[in-house]
DOTIKOL-710801 format. One record per residue: residue number from 1; residue in three letters; x, y, z of N, C-alpha, C, O in turn. Coordinates in steps of 0.05 Angstrom, whole numbers. Atoms other than C-alpha are relative to their C-alpha. Example, Ala and Ser with C-alpha at 12.3 -4.5 7.8 and 13.67 -1.06 7.14 Angstrom:
<nodes>
{1; 'ALA'; {18; -24; 0}; {246; -90; 156}; {18; 24; 0}; {39; 24; 13}}
{2; 'SER'; {-16; -24; -1}; {273; -21; 143}; {-15; 22; 14}; {-5; 44; 18}}
</nodes>
This chain:
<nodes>
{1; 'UNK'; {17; -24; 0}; {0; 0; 0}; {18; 25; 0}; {40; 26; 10}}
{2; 'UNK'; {-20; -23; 9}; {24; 71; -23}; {0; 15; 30}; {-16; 6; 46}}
{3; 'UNK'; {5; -22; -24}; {36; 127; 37}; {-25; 12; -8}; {-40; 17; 11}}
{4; 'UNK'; {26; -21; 4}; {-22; 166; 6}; {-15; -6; -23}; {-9; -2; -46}}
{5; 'UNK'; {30; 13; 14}; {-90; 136; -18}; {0; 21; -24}; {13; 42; -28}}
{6; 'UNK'; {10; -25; 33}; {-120; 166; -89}; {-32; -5; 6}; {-45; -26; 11}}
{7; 'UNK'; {21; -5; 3}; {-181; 198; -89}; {-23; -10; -23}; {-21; 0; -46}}
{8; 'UNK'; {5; 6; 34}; {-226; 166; -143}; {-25; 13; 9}; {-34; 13; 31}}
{9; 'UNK'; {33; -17; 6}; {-296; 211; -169}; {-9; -28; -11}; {-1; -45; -27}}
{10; 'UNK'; {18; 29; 9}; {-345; 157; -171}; {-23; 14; -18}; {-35; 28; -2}}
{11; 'UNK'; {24; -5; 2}; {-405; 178; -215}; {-28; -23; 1}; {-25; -47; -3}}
{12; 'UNK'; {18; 20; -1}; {-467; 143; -208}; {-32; 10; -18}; {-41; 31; -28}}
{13; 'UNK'; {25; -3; 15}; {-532; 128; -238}; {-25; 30; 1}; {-38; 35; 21}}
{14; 'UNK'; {22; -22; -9}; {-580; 199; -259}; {-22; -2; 6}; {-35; 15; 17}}
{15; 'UNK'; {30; 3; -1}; {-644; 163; -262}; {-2; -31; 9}; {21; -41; 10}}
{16; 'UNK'; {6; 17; -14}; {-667; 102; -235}; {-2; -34; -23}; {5; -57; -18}}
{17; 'UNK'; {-1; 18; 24}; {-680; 64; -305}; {22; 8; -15}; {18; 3; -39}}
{18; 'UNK'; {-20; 8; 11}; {-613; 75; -325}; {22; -22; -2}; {38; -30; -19}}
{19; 'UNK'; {-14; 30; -1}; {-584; 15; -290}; {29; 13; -6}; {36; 36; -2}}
{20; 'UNK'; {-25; 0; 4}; {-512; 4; -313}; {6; 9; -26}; {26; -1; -37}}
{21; 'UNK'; {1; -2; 30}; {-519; 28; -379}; {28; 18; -7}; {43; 16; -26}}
{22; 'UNK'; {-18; -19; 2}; {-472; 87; -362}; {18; 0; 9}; {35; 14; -2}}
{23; 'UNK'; {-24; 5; -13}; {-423; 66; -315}; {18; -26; -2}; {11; -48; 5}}
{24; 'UNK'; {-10; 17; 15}; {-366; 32; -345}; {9; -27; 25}; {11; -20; 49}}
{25; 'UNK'; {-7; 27; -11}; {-346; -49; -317}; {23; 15; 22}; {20; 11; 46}}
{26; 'UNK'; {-23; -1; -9}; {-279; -17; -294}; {-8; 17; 33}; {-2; 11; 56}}
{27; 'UNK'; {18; -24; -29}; {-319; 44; -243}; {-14; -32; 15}; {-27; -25; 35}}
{28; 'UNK'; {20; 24; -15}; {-352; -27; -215}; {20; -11; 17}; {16; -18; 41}}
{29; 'UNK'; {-21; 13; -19}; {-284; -55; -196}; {12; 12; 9}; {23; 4; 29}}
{30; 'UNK'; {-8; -12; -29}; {-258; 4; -169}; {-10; -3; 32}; {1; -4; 53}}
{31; 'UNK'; {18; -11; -22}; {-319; 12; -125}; {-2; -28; 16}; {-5; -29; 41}}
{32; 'UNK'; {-5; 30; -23}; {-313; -64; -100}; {25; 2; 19}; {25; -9; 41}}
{33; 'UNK'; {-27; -8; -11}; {-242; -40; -81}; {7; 11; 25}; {27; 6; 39}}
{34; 'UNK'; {3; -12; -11}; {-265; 7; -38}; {-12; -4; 32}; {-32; -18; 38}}
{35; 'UNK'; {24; 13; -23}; {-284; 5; 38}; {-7; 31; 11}; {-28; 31; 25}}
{36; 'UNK'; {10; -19; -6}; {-286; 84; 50}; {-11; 20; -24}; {-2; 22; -46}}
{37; 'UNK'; {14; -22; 22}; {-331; 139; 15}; {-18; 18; 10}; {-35; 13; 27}}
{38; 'UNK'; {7; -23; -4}; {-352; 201; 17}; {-27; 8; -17}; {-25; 7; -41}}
{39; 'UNK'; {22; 2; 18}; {-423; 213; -6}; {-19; 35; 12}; {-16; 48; 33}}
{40; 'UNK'; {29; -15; -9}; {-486; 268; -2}; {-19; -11; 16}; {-35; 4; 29}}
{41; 'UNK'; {21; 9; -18}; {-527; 225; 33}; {11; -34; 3}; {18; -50; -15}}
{42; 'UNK'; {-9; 37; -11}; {-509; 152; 62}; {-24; -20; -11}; {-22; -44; -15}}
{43; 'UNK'; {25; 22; 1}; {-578; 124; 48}; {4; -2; -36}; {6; -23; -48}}
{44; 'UNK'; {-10; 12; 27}; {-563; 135; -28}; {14; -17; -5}; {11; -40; -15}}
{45; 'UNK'; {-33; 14; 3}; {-496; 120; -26}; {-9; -38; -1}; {-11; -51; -22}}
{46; 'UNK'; {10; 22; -5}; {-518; 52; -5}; {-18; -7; -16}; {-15; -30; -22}}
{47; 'UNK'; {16; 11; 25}; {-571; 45; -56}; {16; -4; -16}; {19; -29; -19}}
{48; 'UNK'; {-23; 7; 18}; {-515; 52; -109}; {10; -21; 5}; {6; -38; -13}}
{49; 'UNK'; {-19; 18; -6}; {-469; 5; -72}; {-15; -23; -12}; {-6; -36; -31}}
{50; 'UNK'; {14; 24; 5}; {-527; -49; -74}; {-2; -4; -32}; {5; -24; -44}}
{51; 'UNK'; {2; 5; 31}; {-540; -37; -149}; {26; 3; -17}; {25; 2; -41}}
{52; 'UNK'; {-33; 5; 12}; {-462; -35; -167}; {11; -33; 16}; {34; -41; 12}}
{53; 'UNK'; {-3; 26; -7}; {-470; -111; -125}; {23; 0; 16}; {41; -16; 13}}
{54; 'UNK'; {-30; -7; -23}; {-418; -86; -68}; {-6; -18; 16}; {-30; -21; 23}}
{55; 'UNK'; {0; 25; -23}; {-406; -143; -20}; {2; 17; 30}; {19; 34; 36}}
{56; 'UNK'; {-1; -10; -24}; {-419; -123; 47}; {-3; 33; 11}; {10; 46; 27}}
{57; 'UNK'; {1; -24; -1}; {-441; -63; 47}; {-7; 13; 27}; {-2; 37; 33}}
{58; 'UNK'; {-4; -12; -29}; {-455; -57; 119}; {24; 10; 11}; {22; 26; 29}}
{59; 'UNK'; {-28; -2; -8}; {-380; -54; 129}; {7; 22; -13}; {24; 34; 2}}
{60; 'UNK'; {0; -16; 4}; {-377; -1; 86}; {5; 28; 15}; {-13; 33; 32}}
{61; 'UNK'; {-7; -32; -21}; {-352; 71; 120}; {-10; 18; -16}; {6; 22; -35}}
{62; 'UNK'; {21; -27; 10}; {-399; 126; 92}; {6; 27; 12}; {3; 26; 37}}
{63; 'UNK'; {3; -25; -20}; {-387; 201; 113}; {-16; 12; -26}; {-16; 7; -50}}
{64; 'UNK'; {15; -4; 11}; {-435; 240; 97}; {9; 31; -9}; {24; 39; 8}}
{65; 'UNK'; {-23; -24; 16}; {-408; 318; 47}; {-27; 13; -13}; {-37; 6; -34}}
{66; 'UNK'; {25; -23; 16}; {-465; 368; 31}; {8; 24; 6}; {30; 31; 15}}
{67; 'UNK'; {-1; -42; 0}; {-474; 448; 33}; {6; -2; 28}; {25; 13; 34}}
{68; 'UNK'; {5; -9; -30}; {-484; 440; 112}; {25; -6; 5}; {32; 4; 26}}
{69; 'UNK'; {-28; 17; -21}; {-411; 404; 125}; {18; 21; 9}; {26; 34; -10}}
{70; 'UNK'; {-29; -12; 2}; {-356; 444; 151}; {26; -6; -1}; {38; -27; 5}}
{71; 'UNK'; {-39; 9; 14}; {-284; 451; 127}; {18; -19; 20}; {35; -36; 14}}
{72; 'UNK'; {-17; 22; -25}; {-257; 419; 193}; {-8; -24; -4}; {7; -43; 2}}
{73; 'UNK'; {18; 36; 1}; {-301; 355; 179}; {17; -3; -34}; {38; -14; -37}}
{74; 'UNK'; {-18; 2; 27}; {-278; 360; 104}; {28; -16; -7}; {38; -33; -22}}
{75; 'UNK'; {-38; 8; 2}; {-206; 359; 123}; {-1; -29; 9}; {12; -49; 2}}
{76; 'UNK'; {4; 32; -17}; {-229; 299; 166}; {-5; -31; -16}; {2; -54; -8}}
{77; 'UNK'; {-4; 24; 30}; {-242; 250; 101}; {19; 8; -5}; {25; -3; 16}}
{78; 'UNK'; {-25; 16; 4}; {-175; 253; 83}; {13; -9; 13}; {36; -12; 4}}
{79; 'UNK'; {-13; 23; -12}; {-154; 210; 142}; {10; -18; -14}; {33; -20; -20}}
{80; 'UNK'; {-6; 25; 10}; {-157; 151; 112}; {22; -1; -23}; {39; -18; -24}}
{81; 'UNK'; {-24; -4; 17}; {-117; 181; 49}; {20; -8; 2}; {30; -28; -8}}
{82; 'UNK'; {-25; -3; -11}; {-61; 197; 82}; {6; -14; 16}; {19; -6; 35}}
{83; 'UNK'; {-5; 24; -25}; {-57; 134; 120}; {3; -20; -23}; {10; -43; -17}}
{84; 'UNK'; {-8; 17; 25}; {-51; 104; 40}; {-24; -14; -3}; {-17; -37; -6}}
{85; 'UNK'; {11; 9; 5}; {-119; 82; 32}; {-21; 15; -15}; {-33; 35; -7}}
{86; 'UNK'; {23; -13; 12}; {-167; 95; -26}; {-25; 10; 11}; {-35; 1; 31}}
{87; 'UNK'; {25; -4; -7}; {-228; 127; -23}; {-10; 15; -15}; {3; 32; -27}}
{88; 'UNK'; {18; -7; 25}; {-291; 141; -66}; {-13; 24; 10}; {-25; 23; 32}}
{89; 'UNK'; {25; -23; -9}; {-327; 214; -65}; {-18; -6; -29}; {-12; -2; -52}}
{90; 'UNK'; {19; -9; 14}; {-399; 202; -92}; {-24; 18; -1}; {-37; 23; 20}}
{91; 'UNK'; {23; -11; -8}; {-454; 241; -115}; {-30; -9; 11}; {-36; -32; 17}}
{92; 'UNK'; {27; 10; -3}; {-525; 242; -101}; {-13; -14; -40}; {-27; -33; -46}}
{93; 'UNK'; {3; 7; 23}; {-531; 239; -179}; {14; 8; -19}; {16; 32; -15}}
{94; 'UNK'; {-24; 4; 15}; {-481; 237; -233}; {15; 9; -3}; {15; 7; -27}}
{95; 'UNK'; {-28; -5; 2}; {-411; 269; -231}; {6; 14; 24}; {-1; 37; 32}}
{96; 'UNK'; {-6; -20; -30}; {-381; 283; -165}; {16; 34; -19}; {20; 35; -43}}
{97; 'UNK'; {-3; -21; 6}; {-357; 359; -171}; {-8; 23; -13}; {-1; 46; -11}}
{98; 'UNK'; {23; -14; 27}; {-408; 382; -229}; {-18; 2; 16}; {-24; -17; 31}}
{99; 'UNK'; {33; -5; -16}; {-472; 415; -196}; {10; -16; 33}; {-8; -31; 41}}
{100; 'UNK'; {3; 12; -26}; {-452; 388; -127}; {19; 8; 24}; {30; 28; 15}}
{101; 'UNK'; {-15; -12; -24}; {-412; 406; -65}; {31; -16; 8}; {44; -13; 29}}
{102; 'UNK'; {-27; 18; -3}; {-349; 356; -79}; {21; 20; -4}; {44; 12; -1}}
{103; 'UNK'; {-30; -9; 13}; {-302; 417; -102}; {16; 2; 21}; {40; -4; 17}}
{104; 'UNK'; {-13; 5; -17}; {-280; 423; -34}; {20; -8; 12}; {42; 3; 18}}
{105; 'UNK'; {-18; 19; -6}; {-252; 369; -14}; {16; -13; -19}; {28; -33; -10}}
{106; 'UNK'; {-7; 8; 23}; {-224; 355; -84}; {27; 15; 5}; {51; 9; 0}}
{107; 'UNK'; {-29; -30; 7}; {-180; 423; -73}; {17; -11; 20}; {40; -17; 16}}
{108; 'UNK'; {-15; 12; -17}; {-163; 397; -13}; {24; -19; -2}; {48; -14; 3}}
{109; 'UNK'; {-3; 26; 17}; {-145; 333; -40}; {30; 6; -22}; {50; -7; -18}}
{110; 'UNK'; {-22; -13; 7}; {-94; 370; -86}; {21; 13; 15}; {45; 10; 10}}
{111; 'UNK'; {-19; -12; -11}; {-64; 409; -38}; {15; -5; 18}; {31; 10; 29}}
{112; 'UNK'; {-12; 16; -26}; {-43; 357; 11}; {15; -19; -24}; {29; -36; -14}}
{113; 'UNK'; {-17; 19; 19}; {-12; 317; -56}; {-6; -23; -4}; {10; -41; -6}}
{114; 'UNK'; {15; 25; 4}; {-67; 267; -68}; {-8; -1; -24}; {-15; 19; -37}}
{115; 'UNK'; {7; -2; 27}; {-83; 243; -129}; {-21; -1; -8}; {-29; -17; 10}}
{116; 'UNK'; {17; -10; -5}; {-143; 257; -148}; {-10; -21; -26}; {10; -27; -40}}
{117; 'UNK'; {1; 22; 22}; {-178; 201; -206}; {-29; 5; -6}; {-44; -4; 11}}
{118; 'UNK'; {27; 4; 8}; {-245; 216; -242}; {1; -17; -27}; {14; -19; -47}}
{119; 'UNK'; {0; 17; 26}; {-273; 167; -279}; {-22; -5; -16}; {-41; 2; -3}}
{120; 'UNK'; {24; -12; 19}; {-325; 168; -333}; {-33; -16; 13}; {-38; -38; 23}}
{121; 'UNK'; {34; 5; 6}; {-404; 167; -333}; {-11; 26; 1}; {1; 48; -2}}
{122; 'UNK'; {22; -10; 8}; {-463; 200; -337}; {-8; 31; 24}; {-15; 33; 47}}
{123; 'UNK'; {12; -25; -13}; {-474; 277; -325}; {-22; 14; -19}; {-16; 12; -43}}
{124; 'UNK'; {20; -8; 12}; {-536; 310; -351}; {10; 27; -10}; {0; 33; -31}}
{125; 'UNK'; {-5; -19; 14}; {-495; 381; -361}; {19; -5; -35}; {21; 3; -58}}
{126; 'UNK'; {-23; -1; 30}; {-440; 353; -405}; {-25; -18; -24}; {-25; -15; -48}}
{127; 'UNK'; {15; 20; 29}; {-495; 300; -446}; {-25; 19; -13}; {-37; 15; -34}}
{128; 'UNK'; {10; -21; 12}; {-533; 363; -450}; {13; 19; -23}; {2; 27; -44}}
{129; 'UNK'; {-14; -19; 19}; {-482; 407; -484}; {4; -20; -32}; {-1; -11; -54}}
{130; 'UNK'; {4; 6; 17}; {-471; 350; -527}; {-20; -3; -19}; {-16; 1; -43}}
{131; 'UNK'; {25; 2; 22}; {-538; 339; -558}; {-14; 24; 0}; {-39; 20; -1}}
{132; 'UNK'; {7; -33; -11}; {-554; 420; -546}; {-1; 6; -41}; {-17; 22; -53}}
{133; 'UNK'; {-10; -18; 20}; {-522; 426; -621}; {6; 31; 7}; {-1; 49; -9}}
{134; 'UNK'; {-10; -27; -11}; {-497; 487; -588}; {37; 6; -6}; {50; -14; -15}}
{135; 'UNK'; {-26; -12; 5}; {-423; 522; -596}; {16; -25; 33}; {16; -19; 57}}
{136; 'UNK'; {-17; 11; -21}; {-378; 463; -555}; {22; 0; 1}; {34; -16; 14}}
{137; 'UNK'; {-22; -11; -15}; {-319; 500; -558}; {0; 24; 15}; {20; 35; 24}}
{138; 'UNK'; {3; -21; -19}; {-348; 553; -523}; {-28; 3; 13}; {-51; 6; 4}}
{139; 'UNK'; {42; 10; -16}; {-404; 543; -467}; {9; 9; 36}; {31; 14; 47}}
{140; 'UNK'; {-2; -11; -37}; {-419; 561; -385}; {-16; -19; 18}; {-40; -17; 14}}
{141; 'UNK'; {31; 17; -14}; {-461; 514; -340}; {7; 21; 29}; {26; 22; 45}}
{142; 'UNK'; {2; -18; -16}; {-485; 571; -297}; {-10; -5; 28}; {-3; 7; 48}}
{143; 'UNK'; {7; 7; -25}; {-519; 539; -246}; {-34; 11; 2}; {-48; 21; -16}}
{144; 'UNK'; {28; -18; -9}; {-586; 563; -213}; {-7; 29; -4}; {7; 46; 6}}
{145; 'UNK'; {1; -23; 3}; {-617; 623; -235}; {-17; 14; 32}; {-27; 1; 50}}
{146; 'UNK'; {7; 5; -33}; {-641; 666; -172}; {-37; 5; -4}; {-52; 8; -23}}
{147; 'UNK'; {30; 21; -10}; {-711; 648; -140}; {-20; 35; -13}; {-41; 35; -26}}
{148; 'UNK'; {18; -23; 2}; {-737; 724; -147}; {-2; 18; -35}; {17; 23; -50}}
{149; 'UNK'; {9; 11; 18}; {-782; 739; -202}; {16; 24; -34}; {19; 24; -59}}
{150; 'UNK'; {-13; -24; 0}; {-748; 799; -219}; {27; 8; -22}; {34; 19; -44}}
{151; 'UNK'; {-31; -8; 11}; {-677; 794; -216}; {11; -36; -16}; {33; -45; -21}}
{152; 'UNK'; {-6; 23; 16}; {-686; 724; -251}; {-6; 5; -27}; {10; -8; -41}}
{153; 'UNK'; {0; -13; 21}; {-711; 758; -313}; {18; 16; -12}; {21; 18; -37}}
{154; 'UNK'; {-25; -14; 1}; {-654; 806; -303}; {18; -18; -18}; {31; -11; -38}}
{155; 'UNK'; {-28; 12; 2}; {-611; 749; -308}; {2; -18; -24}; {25; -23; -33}}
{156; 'UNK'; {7; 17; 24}; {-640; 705; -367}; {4; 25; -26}; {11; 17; -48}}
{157; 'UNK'; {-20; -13; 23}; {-622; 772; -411}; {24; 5; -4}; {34; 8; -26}}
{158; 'UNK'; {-23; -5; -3}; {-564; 784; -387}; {15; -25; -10}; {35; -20; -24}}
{159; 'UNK'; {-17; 20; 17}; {-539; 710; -409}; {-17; -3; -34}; {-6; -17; -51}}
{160; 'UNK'; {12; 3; 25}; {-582; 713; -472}; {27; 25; -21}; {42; 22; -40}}
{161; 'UNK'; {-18; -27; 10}; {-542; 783; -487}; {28; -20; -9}; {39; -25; -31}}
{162; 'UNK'; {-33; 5; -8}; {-475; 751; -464}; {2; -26; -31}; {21; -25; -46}}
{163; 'UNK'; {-6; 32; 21}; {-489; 674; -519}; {-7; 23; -25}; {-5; 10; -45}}
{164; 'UNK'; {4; -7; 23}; {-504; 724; -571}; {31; 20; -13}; {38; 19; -36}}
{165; 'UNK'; {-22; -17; 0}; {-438; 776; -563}; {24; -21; -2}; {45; -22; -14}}
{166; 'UNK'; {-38; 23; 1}; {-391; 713; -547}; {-10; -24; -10}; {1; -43; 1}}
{167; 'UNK'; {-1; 17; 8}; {-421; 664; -586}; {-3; -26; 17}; {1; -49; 7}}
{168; 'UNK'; {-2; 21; -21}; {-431; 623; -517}; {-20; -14; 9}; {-35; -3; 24}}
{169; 'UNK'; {19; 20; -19}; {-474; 570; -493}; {-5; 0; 20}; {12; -8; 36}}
{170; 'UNK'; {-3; -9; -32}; {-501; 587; -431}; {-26; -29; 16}; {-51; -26; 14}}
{171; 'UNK'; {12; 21; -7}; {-531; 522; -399}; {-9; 3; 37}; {4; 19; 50}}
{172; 'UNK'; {13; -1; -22}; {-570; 512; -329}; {-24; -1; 10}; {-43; 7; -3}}
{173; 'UNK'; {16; 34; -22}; {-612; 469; -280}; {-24; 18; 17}; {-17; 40; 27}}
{174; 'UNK'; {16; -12; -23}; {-673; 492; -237}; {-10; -29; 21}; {-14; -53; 16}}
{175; 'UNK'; {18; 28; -14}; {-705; 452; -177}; {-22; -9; -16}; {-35; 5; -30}}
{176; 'UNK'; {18; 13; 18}; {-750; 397; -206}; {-27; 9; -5}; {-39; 7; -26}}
{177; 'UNK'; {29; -9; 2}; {-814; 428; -183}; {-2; 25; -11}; {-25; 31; -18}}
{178; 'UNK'; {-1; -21; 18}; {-796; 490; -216}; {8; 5; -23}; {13; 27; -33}}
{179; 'UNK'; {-9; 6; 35}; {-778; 467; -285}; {-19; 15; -20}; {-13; 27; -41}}
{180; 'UNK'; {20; -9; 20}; {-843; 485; -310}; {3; 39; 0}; {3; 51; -21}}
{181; 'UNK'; {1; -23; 1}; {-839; 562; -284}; {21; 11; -16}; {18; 31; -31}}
{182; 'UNK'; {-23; -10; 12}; {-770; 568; -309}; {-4; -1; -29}; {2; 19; -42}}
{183; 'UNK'; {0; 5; 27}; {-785; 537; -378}; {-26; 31; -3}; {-13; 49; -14}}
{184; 'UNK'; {15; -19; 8}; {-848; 594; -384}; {17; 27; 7}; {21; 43; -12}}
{185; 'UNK'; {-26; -29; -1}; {-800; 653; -362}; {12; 4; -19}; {10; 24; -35}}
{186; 'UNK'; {-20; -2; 23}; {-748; 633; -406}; {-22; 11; -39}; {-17; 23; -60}}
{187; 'UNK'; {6; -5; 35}; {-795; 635; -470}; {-10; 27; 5}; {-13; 39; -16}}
{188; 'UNK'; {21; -23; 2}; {-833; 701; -444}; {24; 26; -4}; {18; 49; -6}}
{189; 'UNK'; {-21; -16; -15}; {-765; 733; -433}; {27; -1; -30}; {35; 19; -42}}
{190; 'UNK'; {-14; 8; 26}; {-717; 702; -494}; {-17; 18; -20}; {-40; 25; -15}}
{191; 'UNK'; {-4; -6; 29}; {-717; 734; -569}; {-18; -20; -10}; {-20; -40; 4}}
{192; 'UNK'; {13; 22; 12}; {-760; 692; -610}; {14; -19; -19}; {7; -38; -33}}
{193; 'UNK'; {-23; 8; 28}; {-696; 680; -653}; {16; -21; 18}; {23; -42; 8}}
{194; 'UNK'; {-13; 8; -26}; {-663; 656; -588}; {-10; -24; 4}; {-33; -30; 11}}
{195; 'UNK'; {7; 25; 0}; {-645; 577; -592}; {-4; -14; 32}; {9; -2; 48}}
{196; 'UNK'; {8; 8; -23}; {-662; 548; -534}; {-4; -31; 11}; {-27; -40; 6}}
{197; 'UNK'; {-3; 30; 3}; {-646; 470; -512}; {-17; -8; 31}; {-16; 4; 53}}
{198; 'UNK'; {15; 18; -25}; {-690; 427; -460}; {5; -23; 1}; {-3; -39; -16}}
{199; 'UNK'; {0; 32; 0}; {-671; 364; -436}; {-4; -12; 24}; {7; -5; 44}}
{200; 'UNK'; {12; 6; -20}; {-709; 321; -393}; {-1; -23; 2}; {-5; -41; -15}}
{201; 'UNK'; {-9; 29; -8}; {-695; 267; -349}; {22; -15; -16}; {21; -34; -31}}
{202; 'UNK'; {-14; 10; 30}; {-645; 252; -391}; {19; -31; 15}; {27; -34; 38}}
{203; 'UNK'; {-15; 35; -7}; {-610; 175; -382}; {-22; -20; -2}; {-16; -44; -7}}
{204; 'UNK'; {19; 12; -5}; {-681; 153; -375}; {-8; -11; -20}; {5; -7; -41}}
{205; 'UNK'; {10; 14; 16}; {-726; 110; -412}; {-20; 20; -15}; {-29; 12; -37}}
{206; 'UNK'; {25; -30; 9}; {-778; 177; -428}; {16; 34; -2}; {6; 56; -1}}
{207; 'UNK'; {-9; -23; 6}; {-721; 223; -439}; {-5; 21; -19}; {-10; 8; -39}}
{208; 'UNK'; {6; -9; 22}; {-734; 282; -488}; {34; 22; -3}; {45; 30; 17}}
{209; 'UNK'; {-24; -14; 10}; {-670; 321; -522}; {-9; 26; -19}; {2; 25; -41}}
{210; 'UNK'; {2; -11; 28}; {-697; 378; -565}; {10; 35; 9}; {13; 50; 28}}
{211; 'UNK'; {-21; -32; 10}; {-664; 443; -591}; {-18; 18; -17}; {-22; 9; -39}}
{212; 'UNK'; {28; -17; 26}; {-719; 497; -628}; {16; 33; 11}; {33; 37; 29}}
{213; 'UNK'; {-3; -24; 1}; {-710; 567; -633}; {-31; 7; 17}; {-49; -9; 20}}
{214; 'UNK'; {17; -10; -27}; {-760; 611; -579}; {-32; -7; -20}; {-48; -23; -10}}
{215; 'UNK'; {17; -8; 10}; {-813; 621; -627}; {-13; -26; -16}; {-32; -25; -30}}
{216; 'UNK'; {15; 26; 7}; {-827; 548; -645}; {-3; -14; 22}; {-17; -34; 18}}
{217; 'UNK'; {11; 13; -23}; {-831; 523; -575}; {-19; 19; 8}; {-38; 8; 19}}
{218; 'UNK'; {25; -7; -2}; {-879; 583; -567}; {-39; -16; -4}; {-61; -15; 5}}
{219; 'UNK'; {30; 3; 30}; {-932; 551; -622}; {-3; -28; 23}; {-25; -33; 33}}
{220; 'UNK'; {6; 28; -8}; {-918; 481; -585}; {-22; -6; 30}; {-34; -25; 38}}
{221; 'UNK'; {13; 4; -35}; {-949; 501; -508}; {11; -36; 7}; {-1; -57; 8}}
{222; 'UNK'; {-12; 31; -17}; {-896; 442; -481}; {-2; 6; 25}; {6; 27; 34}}
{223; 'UNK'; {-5; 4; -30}; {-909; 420; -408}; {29; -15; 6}; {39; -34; -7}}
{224; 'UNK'; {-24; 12; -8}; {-846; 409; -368}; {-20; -20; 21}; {-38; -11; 35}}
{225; 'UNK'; {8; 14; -20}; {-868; 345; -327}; {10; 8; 21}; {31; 20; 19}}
{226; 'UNK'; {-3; 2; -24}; {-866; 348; -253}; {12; -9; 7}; {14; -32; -2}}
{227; 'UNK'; {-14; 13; -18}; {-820; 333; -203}; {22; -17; -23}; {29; -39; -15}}
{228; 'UNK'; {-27; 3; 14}; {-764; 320; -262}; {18; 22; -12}; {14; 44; -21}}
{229; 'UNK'; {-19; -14; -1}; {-701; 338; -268}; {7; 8; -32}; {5; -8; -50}}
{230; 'UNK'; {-3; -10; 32}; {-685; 382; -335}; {23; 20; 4}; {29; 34; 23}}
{231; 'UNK'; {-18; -21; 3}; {-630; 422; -363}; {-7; 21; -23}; {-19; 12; -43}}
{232; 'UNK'; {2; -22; 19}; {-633; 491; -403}; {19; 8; -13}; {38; 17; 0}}
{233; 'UNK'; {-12; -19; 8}; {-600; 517; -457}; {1; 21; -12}; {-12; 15; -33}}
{234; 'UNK'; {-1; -9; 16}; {-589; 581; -487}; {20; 12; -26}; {38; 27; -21}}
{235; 'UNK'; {-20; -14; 30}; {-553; 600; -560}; {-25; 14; -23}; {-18; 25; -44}}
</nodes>
């Protein structure tokens, strides 16, 4: 065993009917490898483990890494590192550090001289930009736009302005139950010229991928289903 464990980014399944479709054989034998990990929630984590067929998963060491953690606890998962033993940080849903609260301990992770190992599957921003037909040498995944009704309109021109001056793809996520308000904002608020990408649930068996300009998803009146997860783009 080395003096100092490697960090591996585990991703895991986005939707529930994606099964193993996305996470390659090799991410399976790391994760058997493994007896510590760092997760968003333990009760997931453990759902994963079971459907990646982890032996013993009671034995398993879970800490648990969200918005609430503090940096002293943080520093506290890389024990085991630095004692030369691997260990997995996963998300709640597909790519530790993308959309989620792993950068943290990642930096960390660097700055103590750990090696740091992500390994491929399924994120809904990057499989968005791909099927977006959007500019993918030049793009932003912005994150949440804010809650008020206001300065979120503010902010949907201000990146509309910005993909039209720099040519940029400006991509980003709302909570599930608010998919539908965001998708009606965006069209009331966008150019009619202004392309605009939706993708929903995407990994799933009822995923939809489509790319229209403002003024043909106008004509269509699309419902965003409920309580799913969707990404936006604008070019």
């Amino acid at each position: 065993m080395s003096s100092i464990g490697k960090l591996y980014l585990l991703p895991v399944p986005i939707t529930d009917s994606d099964g193993g479709h996305f996470i390659p054989n090799y991410n399976i034998e790391i994760i058997h490898s493994l007896k510590y990990f760092v997760a968003e929630n333990a009760k997931t984590a453990r759902k994963f483990l079971k459907q990646f067929n982890y032996i013993n998963i009671s034995e398993a060491q879970i800490e648990e890494y969200n918005q609430h953690t503090a940096l002293n606890e943080i520093e506290n998962f890389l024990s085991p590192l630095l004692q030369g033993i691997n260990v997995g940080l996963m998300s709640d849903a597909g790519c530790p550090g993308i959309a989620d609260p792993g950068a943290e301990l990642i930096t960390l992770a660097h700055k103590k001289g750990i090696v740091v190992v992500p390994l491929a599957g399924p994120s809904s921003i990057v499989m968005s930009i791909m099927a977006s037909g959007f500019n993918g040498q030049n793009f932003a995944f912005v994150g949440y736009l804010p809650i008020d009704k206001t300065q979120k309109t503010k902010r949907i021109k201000e990146l509309e302005q910005f993909a039209i001056k720099n040519q940029q793809a400006q991509f980003l996520i709302e909570t599930p139950y608010r998919s539908q308000q965001l998708f009606s904002t965006l069209l009331d608020c966008l150019m009619p010229s202004t392309r605009l990408f939706v993708g929903i649930n995407i990994t799933s068996n009822s995923q939809e991928l489509s790319s229209k300009i403002v003024f043909e998803w106008r004509k269509m009146n699309k419902v965003i289903p409920e309580k799913i997860p969707v990404v936006f783009g604008i070019y």
